[in-house]
VOGU-3710 file (C-alpha; in Angstrom, 3 decimals, decimal comma):
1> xxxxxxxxxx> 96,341/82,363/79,845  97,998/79,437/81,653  97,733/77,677/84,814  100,985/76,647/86,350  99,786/74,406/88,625  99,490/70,781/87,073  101,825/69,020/85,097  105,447/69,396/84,558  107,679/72,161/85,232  110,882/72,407/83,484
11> xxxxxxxxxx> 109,704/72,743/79,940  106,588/75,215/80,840  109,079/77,627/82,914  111,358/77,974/80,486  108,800/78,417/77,620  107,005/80,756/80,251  110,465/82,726/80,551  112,126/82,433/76,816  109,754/85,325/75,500  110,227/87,204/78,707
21> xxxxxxxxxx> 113,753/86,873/78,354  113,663/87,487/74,359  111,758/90,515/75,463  113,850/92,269/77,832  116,841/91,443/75,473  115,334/93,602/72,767  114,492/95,963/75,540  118,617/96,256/77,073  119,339/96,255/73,109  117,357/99,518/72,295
31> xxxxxxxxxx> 119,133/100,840/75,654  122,428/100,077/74,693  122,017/101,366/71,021  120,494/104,278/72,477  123,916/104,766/74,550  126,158/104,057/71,751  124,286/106,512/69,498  124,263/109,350/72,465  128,073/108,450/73,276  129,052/108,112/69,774
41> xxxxxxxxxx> 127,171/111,455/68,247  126,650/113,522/70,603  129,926/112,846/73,095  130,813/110,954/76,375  129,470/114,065/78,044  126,005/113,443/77,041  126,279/109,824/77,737  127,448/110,961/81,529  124,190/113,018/81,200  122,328/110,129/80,641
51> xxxxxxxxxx> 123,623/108,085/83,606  123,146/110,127/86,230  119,659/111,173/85,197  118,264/107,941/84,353  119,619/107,471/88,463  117,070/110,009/89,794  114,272/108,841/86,890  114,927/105,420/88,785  114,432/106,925/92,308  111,316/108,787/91,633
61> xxxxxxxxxx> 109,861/105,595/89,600  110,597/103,222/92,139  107,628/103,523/94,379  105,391/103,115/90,853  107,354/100,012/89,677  107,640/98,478/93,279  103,678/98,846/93,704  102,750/97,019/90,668  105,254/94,317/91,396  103,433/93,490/94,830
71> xxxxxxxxxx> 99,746/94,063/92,810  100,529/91,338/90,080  101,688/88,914/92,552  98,213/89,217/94,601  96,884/88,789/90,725  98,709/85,917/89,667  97,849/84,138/93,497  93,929/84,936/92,912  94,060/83,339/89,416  95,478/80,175/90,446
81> xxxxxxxxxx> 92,796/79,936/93,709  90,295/80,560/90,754  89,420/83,624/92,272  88,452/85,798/89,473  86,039/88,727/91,151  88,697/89,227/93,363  91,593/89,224/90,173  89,284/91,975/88,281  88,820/93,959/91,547  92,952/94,052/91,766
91> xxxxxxxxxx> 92,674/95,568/88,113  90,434/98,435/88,990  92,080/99,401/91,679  95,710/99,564/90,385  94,751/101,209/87,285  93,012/104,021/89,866  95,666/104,430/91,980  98,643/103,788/89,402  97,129/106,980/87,461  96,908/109,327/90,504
101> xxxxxxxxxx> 100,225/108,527/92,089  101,930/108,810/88,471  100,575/112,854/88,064  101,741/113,438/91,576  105,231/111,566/90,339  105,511/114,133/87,385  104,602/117,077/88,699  107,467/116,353/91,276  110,022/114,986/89,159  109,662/118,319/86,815
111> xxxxxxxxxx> 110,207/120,699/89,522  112,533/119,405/91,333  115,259/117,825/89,408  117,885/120,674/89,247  117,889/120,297/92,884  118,345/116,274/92,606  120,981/116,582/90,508  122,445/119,607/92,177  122,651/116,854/95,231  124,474/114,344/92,911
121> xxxxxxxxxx> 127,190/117,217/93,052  126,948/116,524/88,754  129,356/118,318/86,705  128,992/121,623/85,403  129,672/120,461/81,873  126,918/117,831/81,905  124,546/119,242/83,869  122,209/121,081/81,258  121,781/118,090/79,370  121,393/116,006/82,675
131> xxxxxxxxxx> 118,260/118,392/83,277  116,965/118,347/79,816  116,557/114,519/79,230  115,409/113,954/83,363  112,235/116,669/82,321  111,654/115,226/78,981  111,550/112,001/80,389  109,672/112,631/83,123  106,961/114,422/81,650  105,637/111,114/80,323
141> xxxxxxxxxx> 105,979/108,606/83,191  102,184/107,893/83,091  102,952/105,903/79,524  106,033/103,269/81,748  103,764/102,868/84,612  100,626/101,195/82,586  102,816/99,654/80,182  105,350/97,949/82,840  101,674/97,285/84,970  99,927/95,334/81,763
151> xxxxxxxxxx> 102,814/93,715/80,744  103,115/92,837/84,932  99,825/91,369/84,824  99,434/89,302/81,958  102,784/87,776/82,506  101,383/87,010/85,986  98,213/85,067/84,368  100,529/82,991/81,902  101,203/85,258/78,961  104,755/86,069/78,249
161> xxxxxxxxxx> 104,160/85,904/74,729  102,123/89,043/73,580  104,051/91,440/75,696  106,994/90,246/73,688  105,779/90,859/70,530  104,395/94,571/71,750  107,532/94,950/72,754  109,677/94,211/69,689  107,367/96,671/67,750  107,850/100,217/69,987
171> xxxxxxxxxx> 111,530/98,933/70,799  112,194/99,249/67,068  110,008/102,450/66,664  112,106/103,717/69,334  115,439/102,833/67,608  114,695/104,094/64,570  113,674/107,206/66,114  116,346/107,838/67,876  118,846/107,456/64,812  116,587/109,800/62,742
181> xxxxxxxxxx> 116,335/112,601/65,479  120,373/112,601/67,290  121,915/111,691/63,752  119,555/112,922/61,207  117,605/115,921/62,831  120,676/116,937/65,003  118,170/117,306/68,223  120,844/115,470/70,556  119,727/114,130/73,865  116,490/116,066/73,900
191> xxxxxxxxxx> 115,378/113,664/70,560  117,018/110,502/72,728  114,204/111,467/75,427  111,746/112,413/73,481  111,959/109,328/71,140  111,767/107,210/74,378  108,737/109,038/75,961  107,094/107,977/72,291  107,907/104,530/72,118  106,458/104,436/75,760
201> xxxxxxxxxx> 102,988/105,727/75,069  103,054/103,545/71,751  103,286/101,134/74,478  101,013/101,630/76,606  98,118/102,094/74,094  98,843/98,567/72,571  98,881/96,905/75,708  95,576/98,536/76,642  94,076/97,529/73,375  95,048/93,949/73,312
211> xxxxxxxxxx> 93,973/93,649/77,252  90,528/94,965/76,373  90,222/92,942/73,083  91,667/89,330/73,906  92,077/88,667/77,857  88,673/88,939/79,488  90,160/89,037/83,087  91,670/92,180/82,846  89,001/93,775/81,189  87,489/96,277/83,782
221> xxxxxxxxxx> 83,787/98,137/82,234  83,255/100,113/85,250  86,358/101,613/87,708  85,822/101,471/91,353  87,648/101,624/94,359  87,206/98,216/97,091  89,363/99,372/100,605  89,978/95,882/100,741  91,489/95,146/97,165  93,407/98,334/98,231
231> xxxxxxxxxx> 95,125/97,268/101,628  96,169/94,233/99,408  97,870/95,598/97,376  99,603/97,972/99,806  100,691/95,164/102,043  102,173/93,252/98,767  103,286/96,415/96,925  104,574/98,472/99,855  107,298/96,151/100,628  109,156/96,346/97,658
241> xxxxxxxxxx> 108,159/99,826/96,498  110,638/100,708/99,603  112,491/98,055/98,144  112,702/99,717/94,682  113,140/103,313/96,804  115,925/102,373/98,644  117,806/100,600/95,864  117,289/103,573/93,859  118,866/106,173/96,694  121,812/103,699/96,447
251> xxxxxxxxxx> 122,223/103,891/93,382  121,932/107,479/94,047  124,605/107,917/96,783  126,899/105,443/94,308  126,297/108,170/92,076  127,575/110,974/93,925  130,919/108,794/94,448  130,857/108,053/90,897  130,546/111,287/89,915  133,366/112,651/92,220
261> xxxxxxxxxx> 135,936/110,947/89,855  134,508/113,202/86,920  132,940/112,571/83,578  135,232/110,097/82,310  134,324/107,415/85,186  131,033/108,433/84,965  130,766/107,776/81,305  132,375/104,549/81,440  130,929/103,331/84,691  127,811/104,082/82,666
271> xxxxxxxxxx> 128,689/101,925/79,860  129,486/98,897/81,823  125,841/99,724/83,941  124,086/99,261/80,075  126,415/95,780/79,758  125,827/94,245/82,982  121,860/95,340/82,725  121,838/93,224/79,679  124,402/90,380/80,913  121,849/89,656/84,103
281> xxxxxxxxxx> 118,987/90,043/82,210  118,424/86,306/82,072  118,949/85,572/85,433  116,650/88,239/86,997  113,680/87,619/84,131  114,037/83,977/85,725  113,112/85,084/89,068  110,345/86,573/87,861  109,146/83,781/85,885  110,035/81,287/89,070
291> xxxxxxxxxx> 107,967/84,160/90,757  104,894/83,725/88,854  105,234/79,606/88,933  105,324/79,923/92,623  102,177/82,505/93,259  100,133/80,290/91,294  101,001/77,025/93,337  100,547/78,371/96,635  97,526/80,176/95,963  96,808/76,617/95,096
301> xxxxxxxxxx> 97,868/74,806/97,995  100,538/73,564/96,096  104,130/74,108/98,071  105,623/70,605/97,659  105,694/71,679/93,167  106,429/75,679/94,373  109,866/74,056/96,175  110,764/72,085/93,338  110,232/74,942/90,630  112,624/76,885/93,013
311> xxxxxxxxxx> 115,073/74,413/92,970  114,875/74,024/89,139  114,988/77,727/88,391  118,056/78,289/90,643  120,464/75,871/88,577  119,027/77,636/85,372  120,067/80,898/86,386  123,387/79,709/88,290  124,244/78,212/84,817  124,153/81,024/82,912
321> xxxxxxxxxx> 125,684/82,985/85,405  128,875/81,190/84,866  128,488/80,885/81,392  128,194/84,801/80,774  130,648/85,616/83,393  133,282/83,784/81,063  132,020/85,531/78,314  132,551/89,013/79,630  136,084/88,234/80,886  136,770/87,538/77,131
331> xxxxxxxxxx> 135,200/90,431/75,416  134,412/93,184/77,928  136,786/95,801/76,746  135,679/95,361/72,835  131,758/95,653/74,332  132,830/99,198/76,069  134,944/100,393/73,089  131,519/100,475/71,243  130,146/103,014/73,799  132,891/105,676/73,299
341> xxxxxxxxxx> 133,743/108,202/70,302  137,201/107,120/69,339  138,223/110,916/68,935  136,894/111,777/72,363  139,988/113,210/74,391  139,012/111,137/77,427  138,321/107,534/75,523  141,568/105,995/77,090  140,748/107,009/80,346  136,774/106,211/79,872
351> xxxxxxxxxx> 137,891/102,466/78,503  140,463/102,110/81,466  138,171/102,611/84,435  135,170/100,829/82,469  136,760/97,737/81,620  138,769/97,419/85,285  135,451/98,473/86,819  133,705/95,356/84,683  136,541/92,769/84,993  135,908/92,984/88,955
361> xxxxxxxxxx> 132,180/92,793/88,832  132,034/89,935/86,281  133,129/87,385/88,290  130,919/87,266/90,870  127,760/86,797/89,332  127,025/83,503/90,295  126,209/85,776/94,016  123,618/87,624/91,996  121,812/84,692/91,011  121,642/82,680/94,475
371> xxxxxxxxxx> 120,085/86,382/95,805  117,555/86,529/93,008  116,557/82,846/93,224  115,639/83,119/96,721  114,295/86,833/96,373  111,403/85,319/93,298  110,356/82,750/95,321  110,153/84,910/98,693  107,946/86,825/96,451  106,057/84,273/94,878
381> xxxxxxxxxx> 105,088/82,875/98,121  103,793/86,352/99,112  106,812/87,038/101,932  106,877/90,945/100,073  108,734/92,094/103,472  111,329/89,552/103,146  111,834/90,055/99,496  112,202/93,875/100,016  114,714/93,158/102,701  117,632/91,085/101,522
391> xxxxxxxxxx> 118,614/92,916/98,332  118,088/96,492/100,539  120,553/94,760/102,964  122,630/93,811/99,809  122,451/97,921/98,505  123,277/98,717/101,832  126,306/96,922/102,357  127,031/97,502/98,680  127,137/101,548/99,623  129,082/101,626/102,812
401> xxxxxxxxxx> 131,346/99,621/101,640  132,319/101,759/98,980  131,989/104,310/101,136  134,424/102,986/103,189  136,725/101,742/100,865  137,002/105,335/99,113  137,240/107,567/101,903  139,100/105,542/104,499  141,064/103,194/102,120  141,770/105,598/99,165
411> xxxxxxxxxx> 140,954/103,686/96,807  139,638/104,610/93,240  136,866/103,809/91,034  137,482/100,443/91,711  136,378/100,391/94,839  132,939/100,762/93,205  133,638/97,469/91,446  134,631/95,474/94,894  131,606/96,888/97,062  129,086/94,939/94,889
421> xxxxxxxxxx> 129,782/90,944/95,592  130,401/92,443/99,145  126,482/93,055/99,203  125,533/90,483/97,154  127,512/87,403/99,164  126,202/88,632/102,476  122,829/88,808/101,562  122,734/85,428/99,340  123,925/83,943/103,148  121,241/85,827/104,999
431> xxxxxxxxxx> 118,407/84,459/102,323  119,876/81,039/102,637  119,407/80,819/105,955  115,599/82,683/106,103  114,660/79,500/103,622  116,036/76,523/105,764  114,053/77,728/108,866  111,023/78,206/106,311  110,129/82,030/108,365  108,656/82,222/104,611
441> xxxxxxxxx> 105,114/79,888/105,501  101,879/81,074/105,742  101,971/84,553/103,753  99,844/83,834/100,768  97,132/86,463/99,910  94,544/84,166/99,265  94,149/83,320/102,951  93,828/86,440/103,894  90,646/87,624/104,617
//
């Protein structure tokens, strides 16, 4: 474990962030092998499949991620006031409340995702499959939510290193899963889900086992509920579980407009969504790094060092904004050509409407990382509210603007493209200006009593 809150910054961030980065590469990796081997072997109809159901996945999930986002930032603010009762307490009470509200998620997303995607107005042709990989993948959201919530909190007291390596190990199970049971097996997207509902539990049984063997504050002998522990959690989690919740019907109603082109925008819409996940990666793992740095120095009393790892981390992440911005101007159309089955009767069409779609996006992503610098330290600092608010407001904008654009400009698929910097630009402003008149102060757990 390591405390953040003495000596320098620079080099301790980034080696805090290089596994955590490292990680989620390997992590956007197995996703975008996964898409190439569903688009490649089983069809750009199955990839479709897999883009709009990993949308609803997303909204059902969201209140589970966005609550043990808030929970390890009350963790990682306890351990740096040296609060350690208080730490374990958070542990027993997420674990108990993580496991009820994820059986109540599954029972849900099971029954009612024909409606969902009936609602998404998906295709005919894709729908079955749609169905298929939503219920398969969905029957084991219990496995995410602990792993995601371990890996939450031992990044949030220090360790960014063991989560890595955990995840390197199911990320290649996974892989070489999937390969044997779309390619080998012939089992097509049902052995994509089920390989990824595997990998998942593989998961979350490792990160169990090393919390219980080798990190003493997370290990919890005896479950209990504390009201108190609990209302914490809900006043840090809540926030951006709506966050999460709204983003994800967004991405939803984005959907729907997506999907009113046909399959051919959605598949290649969907292949630029697996690029661009892995293209901000970085920037967004940074936040949550800068996140952690911050929590740790305010629980500490320590704002003057919080400011300046804010600072620090925002010129990291602006830097490789540019730099990967560039990089996708170059080579964007070869990196969606990978995605698509060359005899595929829609590829041109797919490739068209991807790489315009990307080509738009790209250059504004230097947006995204002023509103996720500002968005990991309102959360570090404990402003949850705040940090659920601007990138809602940027989702917002995002959606009526393509709305608008579509319906009352008649534009195409492109309009998609345009909405986003829209949302992001307005809300990097609105976040600017919420940190200059410092309505951030005072919000640290550890004075609350």
């Amino acid at each position: 474990m390591k405390d953040f809150t003495e000596g320098k910054i620079s080099k301790p961030l980034i080696a805090f962030a290089a596994p955590m980065i490292i990680g989620n590469l390997v992590q956007q990796s197995y996703s975008i092998v996964d898409a190439i081997v569903v688009g490649r072997f089983i069809g750009g109809g199955a990839l479709a499949a897999v883009g709009i159901s990993m949308g609803v996945i997303m909204f059902l999930m969201s209140t589970l991620i966005g609550l043990t986002t808030g929970a390890s930032v009350v963790l990682s603010q306890f351990y740096g006031a040296k609060q350690y009762n208080k730490l374990k307490d958070t542990v027993s009470v997420s674990i108990l409340f993580m496991c009820g509200l994820s059986v109540v998620l599954t029972a849900l997303g099971i029954i009612f995702a024909p409606y969902l995607l009936r609602l998404l107005n998906t295709s005919p042709e894709v729908f079955d499959d749609a169905l298929l990989y939503m219920r398969i993948i969905m029957s084991g959201v219990v496995f995410p939510v602990f792993y995601n919530m371990y890996i939450a909190y031992l990044r949030a007291l220090g360790d960014s290193r063991r989560p890595l390596y955990i995840l390197i190990f199911t990320v290649v199970l996974s892989g070489v899963l999937t390969l044997y049971t779309v390619i080998i097996l012939g089992w097509g997207i049902a052995g994509a889900a089920g390989s990824t509902v595997f990998a998942q539990f593989c998961a979350m049984i490792l990160c169990i086992l090393y919390a219980r063997r080798y990190v003493p504050l997370l290990q919890v002998k005896k479950l209990f509920f504390d009201n108190k522990i609990f209302r914490l959690i809900i006043r840090y989690g809540a926030p951006a579980a709506v966050q999460m919740s709204v983003i994800s019907l967004a991405h939803l109603f984005i959907t729907r407009l997506i999907n009113s082109f046909g399959p051919a925008a959605m598949a290649g819409i969907t292949a630029v969504g697996r690029i661009d996940q892995l293209a901000i990666m970085p920037v967004g793992t940074l936040a949550m790094a800068m996140s952690t740095f911050v929590a740790q120095n305010m629980g500490a009393g320590r704002e003057d060092r919080a400011q300046k790892c804010f600072r620090i981390s925002m010129v990291y992440m602006l830097a490789f904004a540019v730099f990967i911005s560039a990089v996708l101007m170059i080579f964007g159309s070869e990196l969606i050509s990978l995605f698509i089955d060359p005899g595929d009767a829609d590829t041109p069409e797919i490739l068209r409407i991807g790489t315009s779609y990307l080509n738009i996006m790209v250059i504004f992503y230097f947006l995204f990382a002023f509103l996720f610098a500002f968005n990991g330290f309102f959360r570090g600092v404990g402003d949850a509210v705040i940090a659920m608010v601007f990138p809602v407001i940027s989702l917002t904008i995002r959606t009526l603007s393509a709305y608008g654009m579509i319906n009352i400009l008649g534009m195409g698929p492109e309009a998609l493209a345009w909405s986003i910097p829209i949302g992001w630009g307005v809300s990097s402003f609105a976040s600017f200006i919420y940190f200059k008149k410092r309505l951030w102060a005072g919000k640290v757990a550890t004075q609350v009593k």
